[in-house]
C-alpha positions in Angstrom: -24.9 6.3 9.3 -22.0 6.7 11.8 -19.7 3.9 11.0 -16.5 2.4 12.8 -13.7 0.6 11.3 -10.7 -1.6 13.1 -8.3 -4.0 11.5 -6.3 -5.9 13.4 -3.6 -9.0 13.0 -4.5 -12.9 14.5 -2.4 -16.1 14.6 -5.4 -18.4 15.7 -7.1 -20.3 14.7 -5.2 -19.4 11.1 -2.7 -16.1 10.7 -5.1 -13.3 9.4 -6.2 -9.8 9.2 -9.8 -8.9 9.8 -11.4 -5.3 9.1 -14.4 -5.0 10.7 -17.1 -2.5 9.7 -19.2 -1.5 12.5 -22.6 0.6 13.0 -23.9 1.3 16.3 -21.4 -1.2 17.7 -22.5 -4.2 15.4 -20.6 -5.9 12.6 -22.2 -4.5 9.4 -19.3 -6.1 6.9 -16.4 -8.2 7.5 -13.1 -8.7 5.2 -10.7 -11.6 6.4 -7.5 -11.8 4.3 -5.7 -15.0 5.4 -2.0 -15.0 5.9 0.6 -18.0 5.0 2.2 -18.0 8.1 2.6 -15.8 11.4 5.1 -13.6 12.0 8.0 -14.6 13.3 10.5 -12.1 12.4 11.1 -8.0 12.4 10.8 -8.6 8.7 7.7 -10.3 9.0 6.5 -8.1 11.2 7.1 -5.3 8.7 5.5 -6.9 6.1 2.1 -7.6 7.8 1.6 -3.7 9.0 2.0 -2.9 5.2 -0.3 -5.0 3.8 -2.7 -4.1 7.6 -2.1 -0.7 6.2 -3.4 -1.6 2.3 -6.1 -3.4 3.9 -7.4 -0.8 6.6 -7.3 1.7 3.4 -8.9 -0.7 0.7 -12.2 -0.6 3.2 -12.4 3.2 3.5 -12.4 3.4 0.1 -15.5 0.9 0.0 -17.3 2.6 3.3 -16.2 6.6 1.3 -18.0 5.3 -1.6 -21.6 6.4 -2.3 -23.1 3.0 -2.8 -22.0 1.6 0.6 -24.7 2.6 2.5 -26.7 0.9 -0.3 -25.6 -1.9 0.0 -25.8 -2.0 3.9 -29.4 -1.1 3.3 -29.9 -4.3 0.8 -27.3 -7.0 2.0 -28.2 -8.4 6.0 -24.9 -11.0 6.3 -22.8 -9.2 3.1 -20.2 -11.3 1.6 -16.7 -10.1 2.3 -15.4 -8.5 -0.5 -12.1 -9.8 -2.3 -9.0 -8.4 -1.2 -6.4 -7.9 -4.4 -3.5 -9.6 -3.0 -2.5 -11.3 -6.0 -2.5 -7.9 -7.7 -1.3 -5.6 -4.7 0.5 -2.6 -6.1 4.0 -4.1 -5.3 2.6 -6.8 -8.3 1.3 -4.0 -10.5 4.3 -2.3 -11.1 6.2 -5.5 -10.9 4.5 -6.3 -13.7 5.5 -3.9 -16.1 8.4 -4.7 -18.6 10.2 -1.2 -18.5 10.8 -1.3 -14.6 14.1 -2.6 -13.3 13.1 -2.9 -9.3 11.1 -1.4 -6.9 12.0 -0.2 -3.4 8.8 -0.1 -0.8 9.4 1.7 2.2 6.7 3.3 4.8 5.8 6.6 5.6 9.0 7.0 7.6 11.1 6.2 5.1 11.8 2.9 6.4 13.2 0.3 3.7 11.3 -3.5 4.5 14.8 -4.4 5.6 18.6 -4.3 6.1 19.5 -5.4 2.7 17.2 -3.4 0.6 18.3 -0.3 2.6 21.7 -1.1 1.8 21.3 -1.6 -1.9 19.2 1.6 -2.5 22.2 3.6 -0.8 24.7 1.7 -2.9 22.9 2.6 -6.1 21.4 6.4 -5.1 23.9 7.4 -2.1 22.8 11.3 -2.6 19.0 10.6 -2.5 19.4 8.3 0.8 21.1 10.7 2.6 18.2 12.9 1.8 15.3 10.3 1.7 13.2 11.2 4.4 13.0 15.4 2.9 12.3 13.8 -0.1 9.1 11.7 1.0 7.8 14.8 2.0 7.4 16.0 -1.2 4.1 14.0 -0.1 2.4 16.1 2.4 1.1 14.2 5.8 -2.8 13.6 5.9 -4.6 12.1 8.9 -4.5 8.6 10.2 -0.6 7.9 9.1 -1.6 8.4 5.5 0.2 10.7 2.6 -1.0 11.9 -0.2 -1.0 10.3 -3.2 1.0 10.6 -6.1 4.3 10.5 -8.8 7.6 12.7 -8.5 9.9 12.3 -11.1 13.2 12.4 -8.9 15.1 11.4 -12.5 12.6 11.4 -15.4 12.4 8.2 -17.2 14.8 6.3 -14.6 13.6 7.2 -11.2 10.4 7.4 -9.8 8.9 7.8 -5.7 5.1 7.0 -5.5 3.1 7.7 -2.7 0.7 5.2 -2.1 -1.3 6.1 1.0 0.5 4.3 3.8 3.2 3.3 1.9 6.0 4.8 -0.5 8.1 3.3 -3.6 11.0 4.0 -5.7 10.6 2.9 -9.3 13.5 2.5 -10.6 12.9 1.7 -14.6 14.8 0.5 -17.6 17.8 3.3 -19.0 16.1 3.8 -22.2 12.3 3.6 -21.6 10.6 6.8 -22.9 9.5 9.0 -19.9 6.4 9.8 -21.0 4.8 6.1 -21.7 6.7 4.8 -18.2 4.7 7.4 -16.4 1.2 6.5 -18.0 2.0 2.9 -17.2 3.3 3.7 -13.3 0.0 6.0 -12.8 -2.2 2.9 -14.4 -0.2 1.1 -12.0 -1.8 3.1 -8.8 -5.3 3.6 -10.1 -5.4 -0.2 -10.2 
C-alpha cells in the first residue's frame, strides 16, 4: 500500500487542521483538530505550524505502525483518531513539579516570539549567542524533522529536547536531582 499524507490549515467553515490519509488518490482516514480561533497574528501564525507540525508527525507514526494497514483492511469510513491536545508535550513537561519554564522554539531555533527570545537571552546570554550550533547537536532528518532526543546543556538545571519538528529548553528547579528530572523529561517525550 502506497499511501499519501497532507495536512493543511482552514478558517471555514471553523479554524482547523485536517491530515488526510490517502491511497490511490482516495481518503482512507481523516484527523480534523479544530482550532479556537484563526490566525490573526505572526504569533498565531507561529503557533499553528507547530502544532500542523505535531499533527502531520502524530499520523506518520499511526500510517509507520504495523497495524495500520490492518486497520485500513477492517475499518471502510474509520473514525478519526484523537489528537492529544490537552496533553501536547508543551503540557507534559509543564506538568512536572521540578521544572521551572520551558522555552519551545523550531527547528531554526526560532523562539514563538519576541518576548520569550528576550527572556531566554537575559537568563542564558552564552547559550543564545550560540543556540542555533547547539540545536544541531540534533542531526537534520528528512521532511524538516530532527532527531529525537535529551542533551544535558547543564545537568539537573538545563535541558534542550528535540522533539521532531520542534525543540525545547527545560529549564528545572536548582536542586532537583539530575538523574530523576531526566527519567521524568524522557517520560515526558515517550508520552
Amino acid at each position: 500500500m502506497e499511501l499519501q499524507i497532507q495536512t493543511e490549515y482552514a478558517c471555514r467553515p471553523n479554524p482547523r487542521l485536517t491530515t488526510s490519509v490517502f491511497n490511490g488518490g482516495k481518503v482512507v482516514h481523516k484527523i480534523e483538530q479544530e482550532l479556537g480561533l484563526p490566525i490573526s497574528s505572526q504569533e498565531d501564525m507561529l503557533k499553528v505550524e507547530g502544532l500542523l507540525c505535531q499533527q502531520h508527525s502524530h499520523v506518520l507514526e499511526i500510517v509507520d505502525s504495523e497495524d495500520f494497514e490492518t486497520y485500513i483492511q477492517t475499518h471502510r469510513r474509520p473514525a478519526p483518531a484523537p489528537i492529544q491536545t490537552a496533553r501536547s508535550l508543551l503540557d507534559r513537561l509543564r506538568g512536572i513539579a521540578e521544572i521551572e519554564k520551558v522555552f519551545r522554539i523550531d527547528n531554526n531555533g526560532e523562539f514563538e516570539s519576541e518576548s520569550i527570545s528576550e527572556e531566554f537571552r537575559k537568563k542564558f546570554s552564552a547559550i543564545f549567542r550560540n543556540l542555533r550550533e547547539l540545536i544541531e547537536i540534533f542531526q537534520r532528518l528528512p521532511g524538516g524533522k530532527r532527531e529525537g532526543g535529551i542533551y544535558a546543556v547543564e545537568h539537573g538545571r538545563l535541558y534542550l529536547l528535540s522533539a521532531g519538528y520542534e525543540c525545547y529548553f527545560v529549564l528545572t528547579n536548582r536542586n532537583c536531582d539530575s538523574v530523576e528530572i531526566e527519567k521524568k523529561i524522557q517520560s515526558a517525550i515517550t508520552g
